[in-house]
C-alpha positions in Angstrom: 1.0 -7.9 45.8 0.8 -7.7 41.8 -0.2 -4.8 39.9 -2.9 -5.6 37.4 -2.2 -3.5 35.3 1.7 -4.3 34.6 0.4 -8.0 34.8 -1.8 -7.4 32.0 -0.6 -4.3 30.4 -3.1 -4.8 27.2 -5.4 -5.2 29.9 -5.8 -9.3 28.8 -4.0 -12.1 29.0 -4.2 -15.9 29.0 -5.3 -17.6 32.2 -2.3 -20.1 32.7 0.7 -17.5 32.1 -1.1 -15.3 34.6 -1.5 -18.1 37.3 2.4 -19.1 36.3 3.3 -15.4 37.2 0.9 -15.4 40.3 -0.8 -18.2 41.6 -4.5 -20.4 41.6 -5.6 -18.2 44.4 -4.8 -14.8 43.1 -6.8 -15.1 39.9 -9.5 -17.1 41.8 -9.3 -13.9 44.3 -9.1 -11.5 41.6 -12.3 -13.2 39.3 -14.7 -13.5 43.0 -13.6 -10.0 43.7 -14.5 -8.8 40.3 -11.5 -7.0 39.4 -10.9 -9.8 36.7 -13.0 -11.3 34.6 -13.4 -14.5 32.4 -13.8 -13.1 28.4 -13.5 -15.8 27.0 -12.5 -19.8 27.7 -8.8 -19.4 29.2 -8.7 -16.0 28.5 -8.8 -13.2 31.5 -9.4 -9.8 31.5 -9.4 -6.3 33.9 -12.8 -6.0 34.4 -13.1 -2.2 34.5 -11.4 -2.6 30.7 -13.4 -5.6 29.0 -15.7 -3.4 27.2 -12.5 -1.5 25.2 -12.6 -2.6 21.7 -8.6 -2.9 21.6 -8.7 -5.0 25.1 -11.3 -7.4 22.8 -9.3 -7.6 20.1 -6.3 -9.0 22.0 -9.1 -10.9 23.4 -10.2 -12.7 20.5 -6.5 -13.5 19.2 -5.2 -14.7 22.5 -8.5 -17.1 22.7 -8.0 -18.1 18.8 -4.5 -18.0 18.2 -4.8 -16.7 15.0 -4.8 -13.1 13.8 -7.6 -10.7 13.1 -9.1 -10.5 10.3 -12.0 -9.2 8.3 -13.2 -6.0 9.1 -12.1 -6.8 12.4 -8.3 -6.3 10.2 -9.6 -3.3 8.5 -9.9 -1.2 11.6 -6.2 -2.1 13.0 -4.9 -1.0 9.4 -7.1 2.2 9.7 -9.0 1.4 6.9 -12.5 2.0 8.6 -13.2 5.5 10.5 -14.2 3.5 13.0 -14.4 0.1 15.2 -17.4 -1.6 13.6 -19.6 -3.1 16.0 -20.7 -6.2 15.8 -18.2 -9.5 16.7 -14.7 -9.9 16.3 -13.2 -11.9 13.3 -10.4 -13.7 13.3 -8.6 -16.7 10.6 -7.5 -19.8 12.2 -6.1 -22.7 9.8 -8.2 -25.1 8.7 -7.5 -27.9 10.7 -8.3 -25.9 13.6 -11.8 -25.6 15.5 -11.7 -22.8 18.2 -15.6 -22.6 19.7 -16.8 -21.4 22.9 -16.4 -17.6 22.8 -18.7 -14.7 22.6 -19.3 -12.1 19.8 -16.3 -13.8 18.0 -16.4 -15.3 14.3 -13.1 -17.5 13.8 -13.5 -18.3 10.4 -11.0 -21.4 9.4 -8.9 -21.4 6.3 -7.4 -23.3 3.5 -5.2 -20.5 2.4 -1.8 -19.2 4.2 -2.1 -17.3 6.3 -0.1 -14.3 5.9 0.1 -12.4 9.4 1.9 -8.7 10.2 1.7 -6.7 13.4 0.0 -3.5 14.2 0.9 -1.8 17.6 1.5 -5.5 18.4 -1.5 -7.2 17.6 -1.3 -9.8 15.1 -3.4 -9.0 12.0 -4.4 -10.5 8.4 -2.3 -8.0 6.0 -4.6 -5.2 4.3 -5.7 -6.6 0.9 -6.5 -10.0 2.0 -8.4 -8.5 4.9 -10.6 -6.5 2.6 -11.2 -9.5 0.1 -12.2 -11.3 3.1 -14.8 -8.8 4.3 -15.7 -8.2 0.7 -17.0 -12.3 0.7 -18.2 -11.8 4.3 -20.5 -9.0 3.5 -21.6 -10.5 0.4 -22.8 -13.5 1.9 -26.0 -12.7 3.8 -27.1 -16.7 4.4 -24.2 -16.6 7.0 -23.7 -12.8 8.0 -26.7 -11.3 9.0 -25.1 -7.8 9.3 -24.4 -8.2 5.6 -26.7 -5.5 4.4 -24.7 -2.9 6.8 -21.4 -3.9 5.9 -21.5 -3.9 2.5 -21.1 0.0 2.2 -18.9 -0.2 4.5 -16.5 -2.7 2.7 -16.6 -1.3 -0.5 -15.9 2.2 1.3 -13.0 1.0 2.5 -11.3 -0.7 -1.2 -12.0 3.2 -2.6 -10.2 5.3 0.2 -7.4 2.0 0.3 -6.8 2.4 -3.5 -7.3 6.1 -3.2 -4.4 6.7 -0.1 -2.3 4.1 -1.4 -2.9 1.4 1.4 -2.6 -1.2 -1.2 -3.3 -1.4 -5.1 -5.7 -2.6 -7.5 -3.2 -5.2 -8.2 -2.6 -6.8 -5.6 -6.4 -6.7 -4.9 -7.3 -8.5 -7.9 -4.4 -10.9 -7.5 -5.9 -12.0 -3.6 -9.4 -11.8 -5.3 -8.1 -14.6 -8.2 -6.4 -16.4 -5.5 -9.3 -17.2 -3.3 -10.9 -17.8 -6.9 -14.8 -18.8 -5.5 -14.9 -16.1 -2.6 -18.7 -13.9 -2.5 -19.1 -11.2 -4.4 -16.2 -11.6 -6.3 -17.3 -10.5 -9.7 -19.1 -7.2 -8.1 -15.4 -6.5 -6.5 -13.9 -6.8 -10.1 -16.9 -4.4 -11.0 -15.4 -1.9 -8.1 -12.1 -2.3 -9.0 -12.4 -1.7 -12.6 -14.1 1.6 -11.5 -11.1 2.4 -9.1 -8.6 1.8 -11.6 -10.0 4.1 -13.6 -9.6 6.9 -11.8 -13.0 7.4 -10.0 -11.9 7.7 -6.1 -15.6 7.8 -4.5 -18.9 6.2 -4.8 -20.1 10.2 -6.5 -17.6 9.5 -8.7 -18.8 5.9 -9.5 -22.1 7.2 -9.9 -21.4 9.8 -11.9 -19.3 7.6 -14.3 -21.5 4.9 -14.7 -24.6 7.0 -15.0 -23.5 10.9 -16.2 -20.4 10.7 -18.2 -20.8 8.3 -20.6 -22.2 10.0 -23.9 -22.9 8.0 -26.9 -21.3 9.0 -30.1 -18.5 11.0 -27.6 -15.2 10.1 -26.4 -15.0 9.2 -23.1 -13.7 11.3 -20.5 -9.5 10.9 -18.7 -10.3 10.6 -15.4 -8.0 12.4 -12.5 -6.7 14.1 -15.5 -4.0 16.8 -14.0 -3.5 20.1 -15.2 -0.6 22.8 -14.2 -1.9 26.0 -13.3 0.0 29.7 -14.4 0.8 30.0 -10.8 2.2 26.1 -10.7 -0.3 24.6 -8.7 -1.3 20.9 -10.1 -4.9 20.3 -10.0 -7.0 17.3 -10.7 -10.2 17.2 -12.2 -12.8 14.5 -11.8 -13.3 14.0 -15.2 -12.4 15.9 -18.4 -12.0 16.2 -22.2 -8.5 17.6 -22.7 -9.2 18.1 -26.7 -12.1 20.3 -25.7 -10.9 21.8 -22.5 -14.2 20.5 -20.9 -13.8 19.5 -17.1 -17.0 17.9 -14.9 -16.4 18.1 -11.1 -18.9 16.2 -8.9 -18.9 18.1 -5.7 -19.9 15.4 -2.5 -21.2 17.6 -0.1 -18.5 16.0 2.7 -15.8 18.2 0.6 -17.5 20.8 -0.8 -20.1 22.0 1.4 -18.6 24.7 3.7 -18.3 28.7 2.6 -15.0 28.2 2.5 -14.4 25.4 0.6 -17.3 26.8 -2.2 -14.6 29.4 -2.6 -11.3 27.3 -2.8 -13.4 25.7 -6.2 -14.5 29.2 -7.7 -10.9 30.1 -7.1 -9.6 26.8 -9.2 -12.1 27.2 -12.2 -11.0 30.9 -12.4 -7.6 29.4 -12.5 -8.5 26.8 -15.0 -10.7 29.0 -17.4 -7.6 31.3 -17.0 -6.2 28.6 -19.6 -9.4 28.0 -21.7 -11.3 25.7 -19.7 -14.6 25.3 -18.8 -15.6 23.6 -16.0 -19.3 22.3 -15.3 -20.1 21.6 -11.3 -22.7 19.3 -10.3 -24.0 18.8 -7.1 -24.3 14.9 -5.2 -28.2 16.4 -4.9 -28.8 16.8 -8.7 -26.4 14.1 -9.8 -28.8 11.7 -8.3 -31.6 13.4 -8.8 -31.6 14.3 -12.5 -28.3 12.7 -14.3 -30.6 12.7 -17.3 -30.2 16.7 -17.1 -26.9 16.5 -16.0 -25.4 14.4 -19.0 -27.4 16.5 -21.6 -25.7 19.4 -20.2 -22.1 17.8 -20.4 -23.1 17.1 -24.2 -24.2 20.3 -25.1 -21.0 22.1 -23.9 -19.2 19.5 -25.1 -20.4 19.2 -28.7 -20.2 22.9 -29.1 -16.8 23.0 -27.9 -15.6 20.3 -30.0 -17.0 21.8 -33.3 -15.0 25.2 -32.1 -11.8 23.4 -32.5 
């Protein structure tokens, strides 16, 4: 009598090493009994499991032999909150044609590919993954969930540039190695963007349609200043020769009682040293950056001439 689930302990496995360590007539037994099923050509699963987004992931890679990729890649590294729905990606070499399986994408490949493990499961490492989901949701002839994606993807380069997943470099060196991928000069758009300090789409926003001021210098992003009681802060965007600081509060950090206070608490801090700090909400950012940057140049301008 075999246990199930020490046979298949990722709850999957392919159909000939589980006949080798049973027999025909078990795993005919256990698929007419239900307690196995078929998820893809060759590939068997514990029925009661099939739907687990981990047990299709091993799914897909022991069906393709090759690792996952995409965003499929992105959620192993941790790079998504979240599974995405949708299929499963994996990259196969070119010379390779794997067909046959359900709400899975093997996309074939000229390039090497460059494989590392996650809890096991064979995976495209983290910047090529998001260059390829980059292309793949800029390419809406063959993705039709391209429109969703894309948020999604370029979500993920911030918060990997941001937490130190991977760097800029190395992203732009994958992007200029795969030379004619989608999107490729928006992702050098991004990445500019990243590189320069901003480390959310608010920030991109506010940068690209707030902060920059004709006639003015433009502002050090992430600039860090050391508080009188040691603490290191650092601000979204300032003028250090004016003392002139712009936060751009996204309500997912700055919304709560609480963390309304922590900021009052800073800019006492900071004007403590001559600063002034300007806060602006995602709500009027995007609703009136035309207010906004007058503002910014007002303050500014008048605190330049004091100097």
């Amino acid at each position: 009598m075999h246990d199930l689930a020490q046979l298949l302990p990722h709850g999957v496995g392919r159909r000939d090493r589980v006949t080798l360590a049973t027999s025909s007539s078990s795993v005919s037994r256990w698929l007419a009994q239900g307690a196995l099923v078929l998820i893809h050509p060759g590939v068997l699963a514990v029925a009661e499991r099939s739907d687990d987004w981990g047990v299709r992931a091993w799914a897909a890679v022991l069906w393709s032999r090759g690792p996952l990729s995409h965003l499929s890649a992105l959620a192993v590294h941790r790079l998504v909150a979240t599974p995405p729905p949708g299929p499963l990606h994996v990259t196969v070499p070119a010379d390779r044609w794997p067909r046959g399986a359900a709400e899975v994408v093997a996309h074939r490949t000229t390039l090497p590919v460059r494989v590392c493990r996650v809890g096991g499961l064979p995976v495209l490492e983290p910047a090529r993954s998001l260059v390829d989901a980059w292309s793949w949701a800029s390419s809406p002839r063959r993705n039709p969930a391209a429109r969703l994606e894309t948020p999604l993807v370029r979500q993920s380069v911030i918060e990997a540039v941001r937490d130190r997943c991977v760097d800029v470099a190395d992203l732009r060196a994958e992007s200029a190695y795969q030379r004619q991928h989608a999107g490729r000069a928006a992702l050098t758009d991004l990445l500019g963007l990243v590189a320069g300090g901003c480390q959310s789409e608010l920030e991109i926003w506010g940068v690209t349609h707030v902060l920059r001021l004709p006639g003015l210098p433009p502002p050090v992003q992430q600039h860090r200043v050391v508080l009188l009681d040691g603490r290191r802060v650092d601000l979204d965007a300032a003028w250090p020769g004016a003392r002139v600081a712009v936060e751009l509060d996204g309500a997912a950090f700055h919304g709560s009682r609480q963390q309304r206070e922590r900021d009052l608490r800073r800019d006492t801090a900071l004007a403590a040293l001559g600063w002034v700090v300007l806060r602006f909400s995602y709500r009027r950012l995007t609703t009136d950056p035309e207010g906004c940057r007058r503002e910014i140049e007002a303050v500014l301008r008048r605190r330049l001439a004091l100097r």
